[in-house]
N, C-alpha and C positions, 0 to 999 in steps of 0.2 A: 620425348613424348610425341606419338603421332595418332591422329583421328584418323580413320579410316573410313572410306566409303563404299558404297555399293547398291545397297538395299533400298528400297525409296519410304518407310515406314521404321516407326520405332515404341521399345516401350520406355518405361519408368523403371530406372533399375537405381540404386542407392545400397551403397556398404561402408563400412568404417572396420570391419573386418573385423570382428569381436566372434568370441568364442561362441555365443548364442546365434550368431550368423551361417554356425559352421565352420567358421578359420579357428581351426586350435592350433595353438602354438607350437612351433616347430615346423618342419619342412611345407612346402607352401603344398593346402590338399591337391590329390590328383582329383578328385571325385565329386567336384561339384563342374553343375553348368556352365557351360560358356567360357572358364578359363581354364587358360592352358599357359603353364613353365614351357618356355622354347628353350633357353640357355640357363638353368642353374648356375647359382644357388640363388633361391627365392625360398625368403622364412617371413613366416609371421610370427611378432615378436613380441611379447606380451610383460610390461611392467610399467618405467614411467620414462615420457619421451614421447608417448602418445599426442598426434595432433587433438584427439581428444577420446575421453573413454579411457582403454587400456592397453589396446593391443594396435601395431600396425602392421606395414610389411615392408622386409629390409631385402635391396635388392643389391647383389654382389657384380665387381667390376662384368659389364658385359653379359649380363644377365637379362632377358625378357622378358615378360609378365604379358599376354595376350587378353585379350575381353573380347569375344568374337559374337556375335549376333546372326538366327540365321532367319529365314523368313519365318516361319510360325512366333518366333518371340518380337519379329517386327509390327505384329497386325495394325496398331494404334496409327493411324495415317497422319504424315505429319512433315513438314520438308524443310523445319527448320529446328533446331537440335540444341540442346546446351552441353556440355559437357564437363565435368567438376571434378580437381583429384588437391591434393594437398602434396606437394613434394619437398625436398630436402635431401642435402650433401652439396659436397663441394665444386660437383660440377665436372663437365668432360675437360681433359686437357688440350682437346680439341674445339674450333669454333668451327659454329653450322656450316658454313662455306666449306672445309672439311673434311667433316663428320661423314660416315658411311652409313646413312639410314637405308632401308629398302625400301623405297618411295613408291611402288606399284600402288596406285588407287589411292593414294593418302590426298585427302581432303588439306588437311592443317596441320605443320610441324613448328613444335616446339622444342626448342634446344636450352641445355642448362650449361654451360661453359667458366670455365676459370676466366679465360681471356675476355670474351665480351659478355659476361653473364647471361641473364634470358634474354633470347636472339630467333627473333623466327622469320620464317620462308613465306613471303609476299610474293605470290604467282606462281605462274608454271614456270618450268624449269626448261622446257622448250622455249618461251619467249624473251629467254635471260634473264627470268628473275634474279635478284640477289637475295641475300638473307638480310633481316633487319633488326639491329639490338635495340631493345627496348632499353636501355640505361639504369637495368637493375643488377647492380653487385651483388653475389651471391656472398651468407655468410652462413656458411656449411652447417651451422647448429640450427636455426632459424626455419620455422616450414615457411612455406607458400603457396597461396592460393590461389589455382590459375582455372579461368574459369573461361570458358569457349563458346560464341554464340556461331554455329555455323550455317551458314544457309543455302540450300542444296537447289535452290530454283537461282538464284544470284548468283551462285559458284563462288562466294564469297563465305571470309567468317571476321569475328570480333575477340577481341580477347582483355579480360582486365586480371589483375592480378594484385591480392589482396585488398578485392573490391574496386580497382581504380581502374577505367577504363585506361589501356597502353597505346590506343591505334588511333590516331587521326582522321583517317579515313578506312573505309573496309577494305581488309588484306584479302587477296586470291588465293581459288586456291590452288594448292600443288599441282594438283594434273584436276582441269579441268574439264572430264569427261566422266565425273564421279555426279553419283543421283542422289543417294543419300545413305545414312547413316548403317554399318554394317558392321563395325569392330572397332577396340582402341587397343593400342600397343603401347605400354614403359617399357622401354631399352634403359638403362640403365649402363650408362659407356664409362661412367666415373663413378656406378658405386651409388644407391639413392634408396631414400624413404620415400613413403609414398601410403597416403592414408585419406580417407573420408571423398570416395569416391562415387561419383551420379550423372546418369545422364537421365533429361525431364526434356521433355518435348517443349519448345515454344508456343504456350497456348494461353493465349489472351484470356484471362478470369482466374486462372489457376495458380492462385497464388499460393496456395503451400505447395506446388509442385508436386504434387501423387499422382498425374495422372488425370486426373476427372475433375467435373465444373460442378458444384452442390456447395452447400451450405459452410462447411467449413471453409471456402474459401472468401466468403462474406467474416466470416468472424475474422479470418487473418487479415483481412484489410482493415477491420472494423482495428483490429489491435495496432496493426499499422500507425494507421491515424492517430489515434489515441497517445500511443507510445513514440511518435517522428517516425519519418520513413524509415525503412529499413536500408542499407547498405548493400545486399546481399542483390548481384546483379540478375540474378535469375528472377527471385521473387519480388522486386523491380521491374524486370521487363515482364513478368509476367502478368504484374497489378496496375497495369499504366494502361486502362483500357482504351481514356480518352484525355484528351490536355495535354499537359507538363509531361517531359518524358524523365524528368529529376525530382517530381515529388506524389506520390502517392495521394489522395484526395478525394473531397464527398461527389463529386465527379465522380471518377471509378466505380465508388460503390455504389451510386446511383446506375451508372451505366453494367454495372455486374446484375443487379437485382431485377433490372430488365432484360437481360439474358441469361437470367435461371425462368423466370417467368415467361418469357418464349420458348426456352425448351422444355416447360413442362405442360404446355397448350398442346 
């Protein structure tokens, strides 16, 4: 899996790939926006096995799956990025150190391997980064949920995976002359599922993630609170206006409610 960059703007995009989406089952469509089959075979595959819903997408050994972004679907200003996909298989028989990814422009790489399981690239690759395994065994039936916070003024990103932050400190990124967000790439080197798929801008208030600061983002905090924080690192980092950056609170919604009410002055 690689982040790609380029563009300095982004929008709100989210799929889980269901038929009502436009992915009917069967060969992965040529005719929708912004993605493109580089190496077939790419199917969407519809019955049960779904990370959730009914349908995913199954990628064959050596297969790519592109999401490319250009400037008109970038307008939303914004320089730091989340990134969300759910994956699953057994992984490359190759470790990142490696692996033959095409690194031109890539912000953030992640690797799924037999040998050192999820394993990613801490820095540029000019400065002698190495790769770094995060200490999670892969077990090929099992999805998971790798979730990316990148940040295109830092040159840096974050990453947890099913919900759990993995990084100690912020990883570099690949090539460090990347501005922002511009396309994501699944290669799929060993054969991979791959479902319930988002990228949401990093925007303080925006707690259900769409996009835009209003009123529903009050009640998702309000439900928040009510029901314990959520787990879910995006809508986490994105309801932490002020305080605790671990627990969601009347803080927040205090401080969200004054900034609906300055932007509507």
């Amino acid at each position: 899996m690689i982040a790609a960059a380029g563009a300095v703007a982004l929008p709100v995009y989210q799929s889980g790939f269901e038929s009502n989406e436009g992915f009917a089952a069967g060969a992965f469509p040529t005719n929708l926006p912004n993605w493109t089959v580089e190496n077939p075979p790419v199917n969407v595959v519809s019955g049960s096995g779904a990370q959730a819903s009914s349908q995913f997408v199954q990628l064959g050994s050596g297969a790519i799956l592109d999401f490319s972004l250009t400037a008109q679907e970038t307008s939303r200003a914004g320089k730091t990025v989340w990134v969300e996909g759910y994956f699953r298989g057994a992984g490359s028989s190759v470790t990142l150190a490696n692996a033959n990814y095409p690194v031109t422009e890539a912000s953030a790489i992640v690797h799924f391997g037999q040998t050192n399981g999820i394993e990613v690239w801490d820095g540029t690759k000019a400065a002698g980064a190495e790769p770094t395994s995060l200490g999670i065994s892969l077990v090929s039936n099992n999805w998971y949920k790798v979730t990316l916070q990148l940040d295109f003024d830092a040159k840096s990103w974050e990453i947890w995976v099913n919900n759990t932050k993995r990084n100690t400190a912020p990883l570099g990124f690949r090539d460090s002359t990347v501005n922002g967000l511009n396309g994501f790439k699944n290669l799929a080197q060993g054969g991979a599922d791959f479902d319930g798929f988002r990228i949401v801008r990093r925007f303080l208030g925006d707690s259900n993630g769409d996009g835009a600061l209003d009123a529903a983002d009050l009640v998702r905090i309000i439900e928040y609170i009510a029901n314990a924080p959520t787990a879910d690192p995006i809508a986490m980092g994105n309801s932490n206006l002020v305080g605790s950056t671990s627990t969601i609170d009347a803080a927040d919604l205090s401080a969200l409610k004054a900034l609906l009410l300055d932007i509507g002055t």
